[in-house]
C-alpha positions as CSV (number, residue, x, y, z in Angstrom):
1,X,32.0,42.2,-52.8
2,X,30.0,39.1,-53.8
3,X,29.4,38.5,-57.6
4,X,26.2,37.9,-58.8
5,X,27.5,34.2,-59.3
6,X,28.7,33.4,-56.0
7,X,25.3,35.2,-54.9
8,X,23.4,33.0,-56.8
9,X,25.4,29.7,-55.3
10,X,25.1,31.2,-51.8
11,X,21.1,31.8,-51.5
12,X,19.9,29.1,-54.0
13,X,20.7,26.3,-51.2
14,X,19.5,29.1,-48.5
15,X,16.0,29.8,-50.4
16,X,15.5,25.3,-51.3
17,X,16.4,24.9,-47.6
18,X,13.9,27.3,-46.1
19,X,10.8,26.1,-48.7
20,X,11.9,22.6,-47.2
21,X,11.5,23.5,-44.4
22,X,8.1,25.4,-44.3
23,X,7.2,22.4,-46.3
24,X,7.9,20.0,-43.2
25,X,6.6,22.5,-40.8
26,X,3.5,22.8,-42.9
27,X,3.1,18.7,-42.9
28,X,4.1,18.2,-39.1
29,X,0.9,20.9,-39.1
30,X,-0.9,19.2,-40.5
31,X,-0.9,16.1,-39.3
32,X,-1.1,17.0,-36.1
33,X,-4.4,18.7,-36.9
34,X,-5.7,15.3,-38.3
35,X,-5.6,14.2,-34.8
36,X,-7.6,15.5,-32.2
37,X,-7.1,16.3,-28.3
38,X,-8.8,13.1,-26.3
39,X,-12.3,14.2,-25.1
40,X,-13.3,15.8,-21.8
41,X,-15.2,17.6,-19.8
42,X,-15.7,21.3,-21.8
43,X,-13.6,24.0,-19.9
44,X,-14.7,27.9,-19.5
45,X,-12.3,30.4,-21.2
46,X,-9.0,31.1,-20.2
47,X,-9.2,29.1,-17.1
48,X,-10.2,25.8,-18.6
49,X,-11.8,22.7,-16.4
50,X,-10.2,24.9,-13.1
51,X,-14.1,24.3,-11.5
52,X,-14.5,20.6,-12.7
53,X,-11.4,19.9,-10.4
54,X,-11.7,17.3,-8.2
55,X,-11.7,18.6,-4.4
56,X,-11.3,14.9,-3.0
57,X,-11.7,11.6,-3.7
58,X,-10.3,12.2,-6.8
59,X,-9.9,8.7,-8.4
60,X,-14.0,8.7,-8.1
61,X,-14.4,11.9,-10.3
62,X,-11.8,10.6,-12.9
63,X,-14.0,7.0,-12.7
64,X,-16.9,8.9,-13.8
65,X,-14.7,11.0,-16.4
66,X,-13.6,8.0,-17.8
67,X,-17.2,6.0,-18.4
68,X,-18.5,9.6,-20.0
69,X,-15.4,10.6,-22.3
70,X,-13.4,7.5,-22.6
71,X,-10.6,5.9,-21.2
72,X,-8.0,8.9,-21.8
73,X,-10.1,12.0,-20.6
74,X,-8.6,15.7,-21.8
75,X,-8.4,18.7,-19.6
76,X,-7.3,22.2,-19.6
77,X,-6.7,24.1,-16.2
78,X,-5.0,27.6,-17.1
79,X,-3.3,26.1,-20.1
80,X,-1.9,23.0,-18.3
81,X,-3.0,20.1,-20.5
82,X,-3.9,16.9,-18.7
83,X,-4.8,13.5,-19.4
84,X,-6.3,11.0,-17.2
85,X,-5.7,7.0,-17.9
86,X,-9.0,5.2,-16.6
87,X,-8.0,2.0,-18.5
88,X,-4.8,-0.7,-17.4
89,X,-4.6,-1.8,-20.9
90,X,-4.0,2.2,-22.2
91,X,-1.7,2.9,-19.1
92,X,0.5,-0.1,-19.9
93,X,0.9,1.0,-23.6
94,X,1.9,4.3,-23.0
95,X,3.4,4.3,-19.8
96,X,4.9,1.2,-20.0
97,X,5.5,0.3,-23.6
98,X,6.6,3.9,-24.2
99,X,8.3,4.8,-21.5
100,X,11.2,6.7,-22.8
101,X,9.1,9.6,-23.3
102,X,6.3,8.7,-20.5
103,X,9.0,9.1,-17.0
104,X,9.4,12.7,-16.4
105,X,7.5,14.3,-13.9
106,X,6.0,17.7,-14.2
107,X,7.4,20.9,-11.8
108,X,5.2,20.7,-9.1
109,X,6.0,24.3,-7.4
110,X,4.6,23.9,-4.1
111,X,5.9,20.6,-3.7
112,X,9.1,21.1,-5.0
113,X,11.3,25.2,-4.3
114,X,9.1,25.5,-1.5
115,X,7.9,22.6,0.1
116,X,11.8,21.1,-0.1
117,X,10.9,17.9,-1.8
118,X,12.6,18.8,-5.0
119,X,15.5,16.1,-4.7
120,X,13.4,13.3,-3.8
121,X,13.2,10.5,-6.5
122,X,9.7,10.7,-6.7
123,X,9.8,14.5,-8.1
124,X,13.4,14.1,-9.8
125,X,13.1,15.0,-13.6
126,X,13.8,11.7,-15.8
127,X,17.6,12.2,-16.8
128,X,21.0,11.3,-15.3
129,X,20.5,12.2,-11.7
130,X,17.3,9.7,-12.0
131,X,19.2,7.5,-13.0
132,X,21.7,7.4,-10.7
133,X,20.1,7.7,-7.8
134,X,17.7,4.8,-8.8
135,X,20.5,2.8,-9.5
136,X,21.5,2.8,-5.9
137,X,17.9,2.1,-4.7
138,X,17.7,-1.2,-7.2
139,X,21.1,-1.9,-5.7
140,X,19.8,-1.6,-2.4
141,X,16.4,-3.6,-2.8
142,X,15.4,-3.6,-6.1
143,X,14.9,-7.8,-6.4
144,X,13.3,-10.1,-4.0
145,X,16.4,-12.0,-3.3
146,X,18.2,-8.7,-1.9
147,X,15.4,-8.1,0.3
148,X,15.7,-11.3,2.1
149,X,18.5,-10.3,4.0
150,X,16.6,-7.6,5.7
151,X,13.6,-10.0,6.6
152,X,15.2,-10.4,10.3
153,X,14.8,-6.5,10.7
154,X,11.3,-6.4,9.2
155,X,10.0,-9.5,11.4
156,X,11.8,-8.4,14.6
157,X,9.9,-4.8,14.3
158,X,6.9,-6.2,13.8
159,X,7.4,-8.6,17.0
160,X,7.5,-5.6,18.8
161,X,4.4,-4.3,17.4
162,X,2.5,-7.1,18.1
163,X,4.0,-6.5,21.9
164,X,2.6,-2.6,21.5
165,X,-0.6,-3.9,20.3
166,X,-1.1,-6.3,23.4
167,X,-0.6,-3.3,26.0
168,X,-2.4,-0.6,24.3
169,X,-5.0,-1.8,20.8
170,X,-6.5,1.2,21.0
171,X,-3.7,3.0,19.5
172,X,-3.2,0.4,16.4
173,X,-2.8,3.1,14.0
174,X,0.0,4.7,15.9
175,X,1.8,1.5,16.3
176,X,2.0,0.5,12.6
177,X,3.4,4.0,12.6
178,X,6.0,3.5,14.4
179,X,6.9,-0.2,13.4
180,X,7.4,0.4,9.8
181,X,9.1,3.9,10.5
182,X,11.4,1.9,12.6
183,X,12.1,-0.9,10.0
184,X,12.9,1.7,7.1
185,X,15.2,4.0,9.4
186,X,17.1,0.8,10.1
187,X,17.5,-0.1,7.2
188,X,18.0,3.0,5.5
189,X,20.6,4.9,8.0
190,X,21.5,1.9,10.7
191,X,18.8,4.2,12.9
192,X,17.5,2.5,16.1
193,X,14.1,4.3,17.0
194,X,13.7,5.2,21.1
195,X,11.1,3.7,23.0
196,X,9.4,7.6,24.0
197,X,9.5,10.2,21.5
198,X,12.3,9.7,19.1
199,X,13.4,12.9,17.5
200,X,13.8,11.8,14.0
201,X,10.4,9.8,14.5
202,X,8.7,12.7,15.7
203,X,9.2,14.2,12.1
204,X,8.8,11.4,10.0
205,X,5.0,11.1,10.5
206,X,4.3,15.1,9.8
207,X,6.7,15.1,6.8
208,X,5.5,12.3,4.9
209,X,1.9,12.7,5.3
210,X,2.9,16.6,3.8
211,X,4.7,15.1,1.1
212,X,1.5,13.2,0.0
213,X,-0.5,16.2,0.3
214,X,1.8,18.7,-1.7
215,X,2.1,16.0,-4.3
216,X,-1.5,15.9,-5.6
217,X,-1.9,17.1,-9.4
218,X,-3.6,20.3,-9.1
219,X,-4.0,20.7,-5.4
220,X,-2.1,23.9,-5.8
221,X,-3.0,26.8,-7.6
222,X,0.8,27.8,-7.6
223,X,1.4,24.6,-10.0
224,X,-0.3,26.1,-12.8
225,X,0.8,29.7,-12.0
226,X,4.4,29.5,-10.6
227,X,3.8,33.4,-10.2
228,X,2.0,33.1,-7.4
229,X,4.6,31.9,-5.3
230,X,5.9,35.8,-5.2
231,X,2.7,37.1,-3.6
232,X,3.0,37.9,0.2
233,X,0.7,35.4,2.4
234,X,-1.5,38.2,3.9
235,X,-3.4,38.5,0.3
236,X,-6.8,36.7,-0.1
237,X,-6.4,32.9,-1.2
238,X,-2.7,32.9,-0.5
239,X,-3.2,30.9,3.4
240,X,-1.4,28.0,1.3
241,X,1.8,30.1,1.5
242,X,1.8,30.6,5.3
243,X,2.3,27.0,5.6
244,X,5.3,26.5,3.0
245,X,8.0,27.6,5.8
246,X,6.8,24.3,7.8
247,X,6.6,22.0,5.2
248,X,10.4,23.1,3.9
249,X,11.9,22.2,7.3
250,X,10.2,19.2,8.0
251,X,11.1,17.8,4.4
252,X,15.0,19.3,4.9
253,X,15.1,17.4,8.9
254,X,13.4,14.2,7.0
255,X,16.4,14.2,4.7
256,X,19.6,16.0,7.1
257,X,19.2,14.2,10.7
258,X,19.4,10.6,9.8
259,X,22.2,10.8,7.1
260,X,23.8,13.4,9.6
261,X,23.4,10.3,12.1
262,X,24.9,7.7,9.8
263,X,27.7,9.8,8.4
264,X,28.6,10.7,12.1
265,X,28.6,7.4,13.0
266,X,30.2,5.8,10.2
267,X,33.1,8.7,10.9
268,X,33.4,7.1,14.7
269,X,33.9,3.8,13.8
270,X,30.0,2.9,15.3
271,X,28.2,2.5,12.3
272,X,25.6,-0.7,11.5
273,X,25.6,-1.7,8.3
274,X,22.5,-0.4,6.2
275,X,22.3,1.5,2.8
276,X,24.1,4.7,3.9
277,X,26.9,3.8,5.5
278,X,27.3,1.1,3.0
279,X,27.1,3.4,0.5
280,X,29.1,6.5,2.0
281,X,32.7,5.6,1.6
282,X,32.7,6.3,-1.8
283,X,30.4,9.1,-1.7
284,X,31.7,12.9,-2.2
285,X,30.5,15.9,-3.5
286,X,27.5,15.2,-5.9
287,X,27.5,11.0,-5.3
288,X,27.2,12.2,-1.5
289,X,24.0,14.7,-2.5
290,X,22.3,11.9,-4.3
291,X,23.0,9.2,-1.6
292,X,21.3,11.7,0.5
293,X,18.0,11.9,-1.2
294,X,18.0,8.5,-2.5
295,X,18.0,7.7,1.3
296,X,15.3,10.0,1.9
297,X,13.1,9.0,-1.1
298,X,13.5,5.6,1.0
299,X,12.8,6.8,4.3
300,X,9.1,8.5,3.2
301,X,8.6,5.8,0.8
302,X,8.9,3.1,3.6
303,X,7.6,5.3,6.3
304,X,3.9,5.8,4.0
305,X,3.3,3.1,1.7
306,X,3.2,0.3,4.2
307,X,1.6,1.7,6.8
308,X,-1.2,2.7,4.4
309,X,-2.0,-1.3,3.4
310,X,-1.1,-2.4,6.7
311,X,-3.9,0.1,8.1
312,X,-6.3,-1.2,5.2
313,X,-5.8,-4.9,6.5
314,X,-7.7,-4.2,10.2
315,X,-10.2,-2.5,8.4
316,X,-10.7,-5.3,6.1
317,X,-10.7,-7.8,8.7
318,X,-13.1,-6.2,11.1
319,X,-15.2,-5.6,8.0
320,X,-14.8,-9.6,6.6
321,X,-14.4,-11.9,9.6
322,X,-14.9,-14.9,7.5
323,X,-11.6,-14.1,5.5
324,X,-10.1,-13.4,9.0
325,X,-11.0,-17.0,10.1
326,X,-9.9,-18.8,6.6
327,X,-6.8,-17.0,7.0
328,X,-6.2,-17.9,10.6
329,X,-7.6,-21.4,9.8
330,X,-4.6,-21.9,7.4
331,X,-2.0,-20.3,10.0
332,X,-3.1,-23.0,12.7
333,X,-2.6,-26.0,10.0
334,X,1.0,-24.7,8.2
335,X,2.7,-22.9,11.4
336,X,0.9,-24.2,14.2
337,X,0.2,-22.6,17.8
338,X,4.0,-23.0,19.0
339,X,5.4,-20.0,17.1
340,X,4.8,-16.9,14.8
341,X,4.7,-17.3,11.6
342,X,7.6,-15.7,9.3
343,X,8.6,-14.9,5.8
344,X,9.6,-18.1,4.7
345,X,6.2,-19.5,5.4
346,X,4.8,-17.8,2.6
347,X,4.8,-20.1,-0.4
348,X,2.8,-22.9,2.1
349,X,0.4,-19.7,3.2
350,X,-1.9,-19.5,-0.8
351,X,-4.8,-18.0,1.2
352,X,-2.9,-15.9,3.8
353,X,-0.8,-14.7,0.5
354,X,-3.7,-13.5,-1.3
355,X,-5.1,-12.2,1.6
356,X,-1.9,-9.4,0.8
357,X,-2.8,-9.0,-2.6
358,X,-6.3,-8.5,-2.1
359,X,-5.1,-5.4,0.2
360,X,-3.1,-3.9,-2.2
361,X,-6.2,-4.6,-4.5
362,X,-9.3,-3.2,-2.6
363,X,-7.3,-0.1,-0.9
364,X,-5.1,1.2,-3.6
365,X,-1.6,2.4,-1.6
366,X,-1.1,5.3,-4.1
367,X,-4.7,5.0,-6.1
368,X,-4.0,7.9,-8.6
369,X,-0.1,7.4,-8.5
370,X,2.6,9.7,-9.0
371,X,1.6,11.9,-12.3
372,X,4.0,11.6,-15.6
373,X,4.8,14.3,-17.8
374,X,4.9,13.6,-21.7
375,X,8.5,14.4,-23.0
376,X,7.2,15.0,-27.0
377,X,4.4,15.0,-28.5
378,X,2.6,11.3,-29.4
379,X,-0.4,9.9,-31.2
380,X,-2.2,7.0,-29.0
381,X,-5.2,5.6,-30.0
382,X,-6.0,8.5,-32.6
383,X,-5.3,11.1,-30.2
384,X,-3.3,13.9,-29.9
385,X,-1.3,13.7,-26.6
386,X,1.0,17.3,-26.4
387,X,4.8,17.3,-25.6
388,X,4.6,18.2,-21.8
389,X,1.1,17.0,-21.1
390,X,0.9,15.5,-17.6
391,X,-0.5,12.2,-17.1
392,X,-2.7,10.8,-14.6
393,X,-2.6,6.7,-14.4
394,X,-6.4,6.5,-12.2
395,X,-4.4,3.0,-10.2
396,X,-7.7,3.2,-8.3
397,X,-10.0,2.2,-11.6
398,X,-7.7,-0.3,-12.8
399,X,-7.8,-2.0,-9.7
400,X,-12.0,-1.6,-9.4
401,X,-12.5,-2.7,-12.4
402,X,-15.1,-5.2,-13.3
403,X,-13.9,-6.5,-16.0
404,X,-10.8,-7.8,-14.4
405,X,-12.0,-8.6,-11.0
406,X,-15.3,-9.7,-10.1
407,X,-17.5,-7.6,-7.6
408,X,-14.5,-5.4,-7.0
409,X,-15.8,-3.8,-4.1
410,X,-16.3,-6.8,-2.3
411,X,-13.0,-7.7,-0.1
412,X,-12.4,-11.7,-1.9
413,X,-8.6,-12.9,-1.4
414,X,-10.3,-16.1,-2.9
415,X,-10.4,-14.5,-6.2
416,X,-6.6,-14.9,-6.3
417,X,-6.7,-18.6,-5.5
418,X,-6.3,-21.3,-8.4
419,X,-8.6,-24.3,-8.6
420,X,-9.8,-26.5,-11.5
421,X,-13.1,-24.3,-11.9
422,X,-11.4,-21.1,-11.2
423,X,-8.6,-18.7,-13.2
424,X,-6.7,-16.3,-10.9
425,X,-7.6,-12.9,-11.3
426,X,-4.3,-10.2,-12.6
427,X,-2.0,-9.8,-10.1
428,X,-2.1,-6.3,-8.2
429,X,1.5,-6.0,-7.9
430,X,1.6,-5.0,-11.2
431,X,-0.4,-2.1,-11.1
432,X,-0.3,-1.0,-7.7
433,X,3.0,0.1,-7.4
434,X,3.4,2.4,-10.8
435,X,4.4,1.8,-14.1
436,X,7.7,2.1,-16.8
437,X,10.5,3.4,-15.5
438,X,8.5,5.0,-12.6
439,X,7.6,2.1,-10.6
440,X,8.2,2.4,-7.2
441,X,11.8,0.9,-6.8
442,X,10.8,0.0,-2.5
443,X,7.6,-2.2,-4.1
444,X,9.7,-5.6,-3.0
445,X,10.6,-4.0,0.6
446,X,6.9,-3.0,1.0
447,X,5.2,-6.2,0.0
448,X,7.7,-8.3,2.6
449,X,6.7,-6.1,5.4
450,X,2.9,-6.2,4.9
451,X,3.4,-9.8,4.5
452,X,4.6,-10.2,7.5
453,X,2.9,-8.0,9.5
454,X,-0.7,-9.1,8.5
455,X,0.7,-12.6,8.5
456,X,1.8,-12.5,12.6
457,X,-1.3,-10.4,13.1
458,X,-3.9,-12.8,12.1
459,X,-1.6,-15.3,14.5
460,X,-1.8,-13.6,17.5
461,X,-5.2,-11.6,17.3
462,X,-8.5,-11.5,16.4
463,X,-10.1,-8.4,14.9
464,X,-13.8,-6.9,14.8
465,X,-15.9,-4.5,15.4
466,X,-16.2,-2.4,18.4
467,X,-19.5,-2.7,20.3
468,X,-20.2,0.2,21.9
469,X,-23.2,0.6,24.7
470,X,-24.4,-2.7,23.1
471,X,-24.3,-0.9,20.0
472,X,-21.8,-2.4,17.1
473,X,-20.1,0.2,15.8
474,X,-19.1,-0.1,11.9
475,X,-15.7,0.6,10.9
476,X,-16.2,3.9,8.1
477,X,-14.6,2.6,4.9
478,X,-13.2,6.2,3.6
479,X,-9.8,7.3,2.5
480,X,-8.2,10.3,2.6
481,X,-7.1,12.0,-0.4
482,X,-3.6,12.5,-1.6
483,X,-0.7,11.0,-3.3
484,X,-0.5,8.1,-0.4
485,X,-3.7,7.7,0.9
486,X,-4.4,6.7,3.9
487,X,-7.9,4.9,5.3
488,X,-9.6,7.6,7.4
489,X,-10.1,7.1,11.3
490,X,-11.8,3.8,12.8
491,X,-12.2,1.8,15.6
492,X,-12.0,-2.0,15.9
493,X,-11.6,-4.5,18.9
494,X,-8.3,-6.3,18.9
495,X,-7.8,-9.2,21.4
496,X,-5.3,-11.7,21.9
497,X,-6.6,-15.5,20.1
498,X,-5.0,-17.3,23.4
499,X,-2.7,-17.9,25.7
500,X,-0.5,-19.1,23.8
501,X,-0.4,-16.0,21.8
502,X,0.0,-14.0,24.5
503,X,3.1,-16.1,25.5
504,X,4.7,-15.9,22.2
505,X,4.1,-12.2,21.8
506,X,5.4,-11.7,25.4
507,X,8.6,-13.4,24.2
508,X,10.0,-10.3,22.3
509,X,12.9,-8.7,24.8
510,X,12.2,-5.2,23.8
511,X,15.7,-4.0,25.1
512,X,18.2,-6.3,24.1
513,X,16.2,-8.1,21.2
């Protein structure tokens, strides 16, 4: 039995602790409450701003969102908060300057259990398996002078497309494909794509553009109401769910076959050096799973993001045939008509240089990113931001905006160019590929091989529009929606500039190069 004393001593610091407590509680309340949710679009009860959702072209609607309710815009689909980031200056405070509690990334159902994407670096929640496997990436090709060792790979691919591009234009879109598919699974895995319908190639194209899809912030109804994913297809509005089995085993072959390849290999004694069998010897058990899906988060990475500005440069050109002859003016000075140009002609090619950034620029690769999710809650600007709100850094805006780049819709590499009556505009590098701890770790890899490529393009072609029946026909300049976005269909003309680049194109010993 107690006594009254010891009763006393026991709920006197019991009774102080709990008023403390509701006193903090109270104040935490309360200041909270002094701050208000950023402003938005007003939602409909219980299911929010679900019908003010953007469809496509989604970095246009958040545009508009932002020049209505500011540059961080509030919405509410089902309960999910949401912010979108139209301004650079607010997306590098909180995403960059705070990143600690910026770089998780919200459960994304469809992409994730049932799409198969779950262990790609992309979705992986910010925490020690992050970590890891992005420590391997950066060790991989996470600085500029790491990636010069693989600049022989990326120009000798991109020989080869220029060879595919000679026999067959037509099919330009295919061959960019396949060139920087090529590069990454060499790179990645020691892969050596077939001439005629390569089996792991044959899945890489379906798989990433997937990926993209399944990745958009609220494409999904199943995001917001994980429940969902339990109701049998056949029900109205469930047709999503017939296409999940797909999607899982293209995103599990993107992943299996190649590091099957490599580990095989490696096992054989036959193994080319490259990031997986470099890596492999000292991978087991969990090091071997992350190895795995670091690799993968490669492979879709360099298999979408290049191929998406590369596409955007013969738009642009056919569109702006006076950059295309300043560009190729500056090519015949520095390198000359007896040879392609390569990497290390870069720093004596300003114009051809910009040319790149102003691609990255005008076509964003990833325009509305990947989204962030909010670890706590935080106060920015005056506003409320909840603990697990996700985030939306609108890449596209930043990069269209007119107060940091004059006539932004206008294709201008010149506006990157120094001169005594003219300041280089920012840098796209340093918003196009992400932000804080989420920028994409390939950004170095990517920026080589759309170098290069547009570089020994311009060399060896000339590209415009296609006239039809007499009739010019002008190239659309649409993109599709999704995480990497793509430029829709078009047709251009591509012909050889001479001879001479005919002869140096026709050099490249597709077997034994």
């Amino acid at each position: 039995m107690f006594s009254n004393s010891s009763l006393v001593a026991w709920t006197l610091p019991l009774f102080l602790a709990g008023v403390t407590a509701l006193f903090v509680l109270r104040k935490l309340l309360k200041s909270h409450l002094a701050f208000p949710l950023p402003a938005g679009p007003r939602g409909l009860p219980i299911i929010g701003n679900a019908l003010d959702w953007p469809t496509s072209q989604e970095w246009e609607t958040f545009a508009k969102w932002g020049r209505k309710w500011g540059t961080i815009t509030y919405v509410n689909i089902l309960g999910s908060h949401i912010v979108v980031l139209n301004s650079l200056q607010t997306a590098t405070e909180m995403l960059d300057g705070k990143s600690s509690i910026y770089s998780d990334r919200p459960s994304l159902v469809m992409a994730g259990p049932l799409a198969g994407w779950s262990n790609i670096l992309h979705l992986t929640p910010y925490g020690d398996t992050f970590r890891q496997r992005r420590k391997m990436l950066h060790q991989f090709m996470g600085t500029r002078t790491i990636v010069e060792r693989y600049y022989p790979v990326e120009e000798l691919e991109t020989r080869r497309f220029l060879l595919r591009l000679l026999e067959n234009p037509e099919d330009f879109a295919a061959h960019i494909r396949r060139a920087e598919a090529a590069i990454v699974l060499k790179l990645t895995y020691g892969y050596d794509v077939k001439d005629h319908d390569d089996p792991v190639l044959t899945n890489t194209y379906p798989a990433t553009t997937q990926f993209s899809l399944v990745t958009i912030p609220g494409a999904y109804l199943v995001d917001l109401l994980p429940s969902l994913r339990y109701l049998p297809s056949w029900l109205p509005g469930m047709q999503w769910k017939r296409s999940v089995a797909d999607y899982a085993e293209k995103s599990q072959t993107l992943a299996n076959v190649p590091f099957t390849f490599a580990k095989q290999h490696l096992i054989s004694g036959f193994a080319k050096p490259s990031f997986v069998t470099l890596s492999l010897p000292s991978g087991i058990g969990d090091e071997e799973a992350n190895l795995k899906w670091a690799a993968a988060s490669i492979h879709v990475g360099g298999s979408s993001t290049p191929v998406s500005a590369i596409t955007s440069f013969f738009l642009a050109m056919a569109l702006y045939p006076d950059v295309q002859k300043q560009a190729q003016a500056e090519l015949d000075a520095i390198v000359g008509s007896s040879r392609l140009p390569s990497y290390s002609d870069r720093e004596k090619l300003p114009y051809v240089d910009a040319l790149v950034k102003e691609v990255l620029r005008w076509n964003p690769i990833v325009p509305t990113g990947v989204p962030h999710l909010l670890m706590q809650d935080d106060i920015h600007d005056g506003y409320l931001i909840p603990k697990g709100t996700i985030v939306i850094a609108n890449i596209w805006n930043f990069l269209h905006d007119e107060t940091t780049f004059k006539n932004p819709m206008e294709f201008d590499p010149s506006r990157f160019i120094a001169t005594k009556d003219h300041t280089p505009e920012r840098d796209p590098h340093t918003i196009a590929f992400g932000f804080g701890r989420r920028t994409c770790p390939a950004m170095n890899l990517a920026d080589a091989s759309v170098f290069i490529s547009c570089a020994m393009t311009l060399a060896a072609f000339n590209i415009s529009k296609t006239v039809e029946n007499g009739i010019v026909v002008e190239p659309v300049h649409e993109s599709y929606s999704g995480t990497i976005s793509f430029p829709k269909p078009f047709k251009c003309s591509i012909r050889p500039r001479s001879e001479d680049a005919v002869a140096l194109i026709n050099l490249v010993d597709m077997q034994n190069a």
